[in-house]
C-alpha positions, 0 to 999 in steps of 0.5 A, a space after each residue: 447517455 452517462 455523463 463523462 466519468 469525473 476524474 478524481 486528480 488534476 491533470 499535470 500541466 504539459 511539459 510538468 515534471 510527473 510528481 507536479 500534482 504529488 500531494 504536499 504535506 496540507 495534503 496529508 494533513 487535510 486527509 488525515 481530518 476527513 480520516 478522523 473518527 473513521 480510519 483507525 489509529 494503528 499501533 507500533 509495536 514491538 517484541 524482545 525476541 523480534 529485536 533479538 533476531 535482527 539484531 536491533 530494535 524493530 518497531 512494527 506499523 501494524 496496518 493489518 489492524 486496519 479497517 479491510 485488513 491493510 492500510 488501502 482503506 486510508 487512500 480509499 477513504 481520503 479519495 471518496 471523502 474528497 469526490 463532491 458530494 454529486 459525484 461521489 452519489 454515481 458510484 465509485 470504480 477500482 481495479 485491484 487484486 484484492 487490498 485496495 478492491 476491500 478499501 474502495 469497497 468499504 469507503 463505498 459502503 460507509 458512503 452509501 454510493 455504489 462501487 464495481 471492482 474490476 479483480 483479477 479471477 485469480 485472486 485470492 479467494 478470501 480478498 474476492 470474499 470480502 470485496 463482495 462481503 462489503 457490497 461492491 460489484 466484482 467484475 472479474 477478468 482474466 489476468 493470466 490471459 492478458 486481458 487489460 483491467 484498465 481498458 474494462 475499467 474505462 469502459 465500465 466507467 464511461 458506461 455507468 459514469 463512475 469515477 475511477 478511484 486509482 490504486 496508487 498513482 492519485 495524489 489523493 489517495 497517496 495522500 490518505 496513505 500519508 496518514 501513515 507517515 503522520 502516526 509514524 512520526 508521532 509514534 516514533 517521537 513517543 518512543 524517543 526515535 529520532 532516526 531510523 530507517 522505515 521499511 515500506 512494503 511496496 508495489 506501486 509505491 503510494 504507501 512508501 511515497 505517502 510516508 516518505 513526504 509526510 516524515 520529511 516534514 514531520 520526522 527528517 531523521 526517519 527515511 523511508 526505504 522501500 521493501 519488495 519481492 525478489 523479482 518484483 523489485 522494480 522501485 529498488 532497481 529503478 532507484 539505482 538507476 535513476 530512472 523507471 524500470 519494469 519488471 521482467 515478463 513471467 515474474 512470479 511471486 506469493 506476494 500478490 499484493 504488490 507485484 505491480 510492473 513499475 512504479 507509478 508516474 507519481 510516486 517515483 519521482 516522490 521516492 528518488 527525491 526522499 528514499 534511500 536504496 530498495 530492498 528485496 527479499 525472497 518469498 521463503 523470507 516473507 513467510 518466515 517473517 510471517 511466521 515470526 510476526 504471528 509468534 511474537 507479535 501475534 499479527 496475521 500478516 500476508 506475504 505482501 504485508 511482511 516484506 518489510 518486516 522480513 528486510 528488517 529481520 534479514 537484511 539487517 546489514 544494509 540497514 542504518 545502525 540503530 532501530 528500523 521501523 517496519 510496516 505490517 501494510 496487509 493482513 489478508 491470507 488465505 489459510 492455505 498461505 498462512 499454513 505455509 508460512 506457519 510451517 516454517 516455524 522450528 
C-alpha cells in the first residue's frame, strides 16, 4: 500500500489567522537561491508608443520569457526545490488548466521525479501539448460537467503517494513567485522608480500576494494592485468588501488563466493587508492589449497574462499618477486566440 501523500506546507494552527503559514520575506529570499541558475532573470520592458497610449510610462515584467511560458514555473520550482529529496523521489501532483500544469511539469522533469496533472479537457490544446511535451502524466476531466479536480486529485495522490503541489494557496510556491517581486523592486530601483503602481494579472492571487510581500520589504513605494477579468474579479470585489467573495455561477471568459472562483485562503488576507483597489477589464481589452504588446514590445502574451497590461492601458484614471508597472504573467495562446487579438489592430 502507498504511504500517505506528504503535504508540501505546515498546516495553520487552529483558531490562526488564514495568512499564519504566508511565506515571509527570508521566505522569498531562500526561494529565490534555490531558483538561482535555473529560473530566468525577465526583463522590464518598455515602448514610447505604449507610454503614448496610457498616457504615462509603463513599464512591462515580462514573465512570458519564462521557463514554460509564464511565471508558474517560479512556484513550481521553489515547492519541488524544497520537498526532501525522498519524498520528492515519489513523484509530484497539480491541478491546472494549463500554466501551472507546464511549470510542475517541467520542475518535474529538471528533478528526475514523476508528475501526473490533473487538467481540465477543455484546456487549451497548445497548454495540454506541452504539459505532456515536458513529460507529465495528464489526467484529464471534465470540468464543464462538474467533475472535482481536487477530489481525483486526492485520489490519484493517496493512491501513487504523490505529493500535491497546490496551484497557488502554498506558501511555498507563493514564495517562488515572490521572486517576482524581487526583480521588480531591482528592476525598478534601475530605472529610478521610486513609487508606482504594479498591476498583477491575477486568479487566485499567489503571483499578486508574492509581489506584494516581497515589494513591502524590498520597495514600499510600489504597491501591488490586482488585475482581473470582468466577471472573474472576485479579488477586486472581495477587497471592497473586506471579505472573500466567489464569483458568479456561469461566468465566462477568454481568460482561462485566471478564472478561479475566489481568492485563496492564504493569499487574501496577504492582499487586503499590502494591495490597493482590483482592477477589472474586459475580454475585448485584453485582446487589444495583446495586440499592442505584440506590435510594440514584440511579446506573445495570452488573455490571462495581458489584463495587467490592458488596466495599465485602459484604466489610466484609477491609477496612481506617474509610471505603472505591469506584469506580462503568461504567454501560452492558442493561434486561433492570438488571431483575434491580432485582428484588433487598425
Amino acid at each position: 500500500m502507498p504511504d500517505t501523500p506528504i503535504q508540501t506546507e505546515p498546516a495553520a494552527p487552529a483558531g490562526a489567522p488564514p495568512d499564519i503559514a504566508a511565506p515571509d520575506i527570508a521566505a522569498i529570499e531562500a526561494a529565490a537561491a534555490r531558483a538561482a541558475g535555473h529560473v530566468r532573470h525577465t526583463p522590464m520592458l518598455s515602448a514610447p508608443l505604449l507610454d503614448r497610449i496610457a498616457g504615462r510610462p509603463v513599464f512591462v515584467k515580462a514573465e512570458c520569457l519564462q521557463w514554460t511560458g509564464s511565471f508558474k514555473f517560479r512556484g513550481a520550482w521553489s515547492a519541488l526545490s524544497a520537498l526532501p529529496p525522498a519524498v520528492r523521489a515519489r513523484g509530484v501532483l497539480a491541478y491546472s488548466s494549463g500554466n501551472h500544469a507546464q511549470g510542475v511539469a517541467l520542475a518535474a522533469a529538471l528533478h528526475g521525479v514523476p508528475a501526473v496533472i490533473v487538467m481540465p479537457a477543455d484546456a487549451p490544446a497548445v497548454k495540454a501539448a506541452n504539459t505532456r511535451a515536458y513529460g507529465a502524466e495528464v489526467v484529464p476531466y471534465d470540468r464543464a460537467g462538474g467533475e472535482n479536480r481536487e477530489a481525483i486529485g486526492a485520489r490519484i495522490a493517496a493512491e501513487r503517494g504523490l505529493t500535491l503541489v497546490k496551484p497557488y494557496d502554498a506558501p511555498l510556491v507563493i514564495a517562488g513567485q515572490g521572486t517576482t517581486g524581487l526583480e521588480i523592486a531591482e528592476q525598478a530601483r534601475a530605472a529610478g522608480i521610486a513609487r508606482a503602481d504594479v498591476l498583477v494579472c491575477c486568479g487566485g492571487g499567489g503571483l499578486a500576494a508574492g509581489i506584494a510581500l516581497a515589494l513591502a520589504a524590498r520597495a514600499p513605494g510600489l504597491r501591488v494592485r490586482t488585475a482581473e477579468p470582468a466577471g472573474f474579479d472576485d479579488t477586486a470585489r472581495s477587497l471592497a468588501a473586506g471579505r472573500p467573495v466567489a464569483n458568479a455561477a456561469g461566468a465566462a471568459s477568454i481568460c482561462d488563466a485566471i478564472v478561479t472562483p475566489e481568492p485563496g485562503a492564504i493569499t487574501f488576507p496577504v492582499l487586503s493587508r499590502l494591495a490597493g483597489p482590483g482592477l477589472a477589464v474586459t475580454d475585448d481589452e485584453a485582446l487589444e492589449a495583446m495586440a499592442l504588446a505584440w506590435r510594440h514590445l514584440k511579446l506573445v502574451l495570452e488573455p490571462g497574462g495581458a489584463v495587467a497590461l490592458a488596466a495599465a492601458l485602459f484604466r489610466g484614471e484609477a491609477l496612481a499618477d506617474g509610471p505603472v508597472i505591469a506584469t506580462a504573467s503568461g504567454g501560452n495562446v492558442d493561434p486561433a486566440i492570438f488571431a483575434r487579438a491580432l485582428a484588433t489592430l487598425d
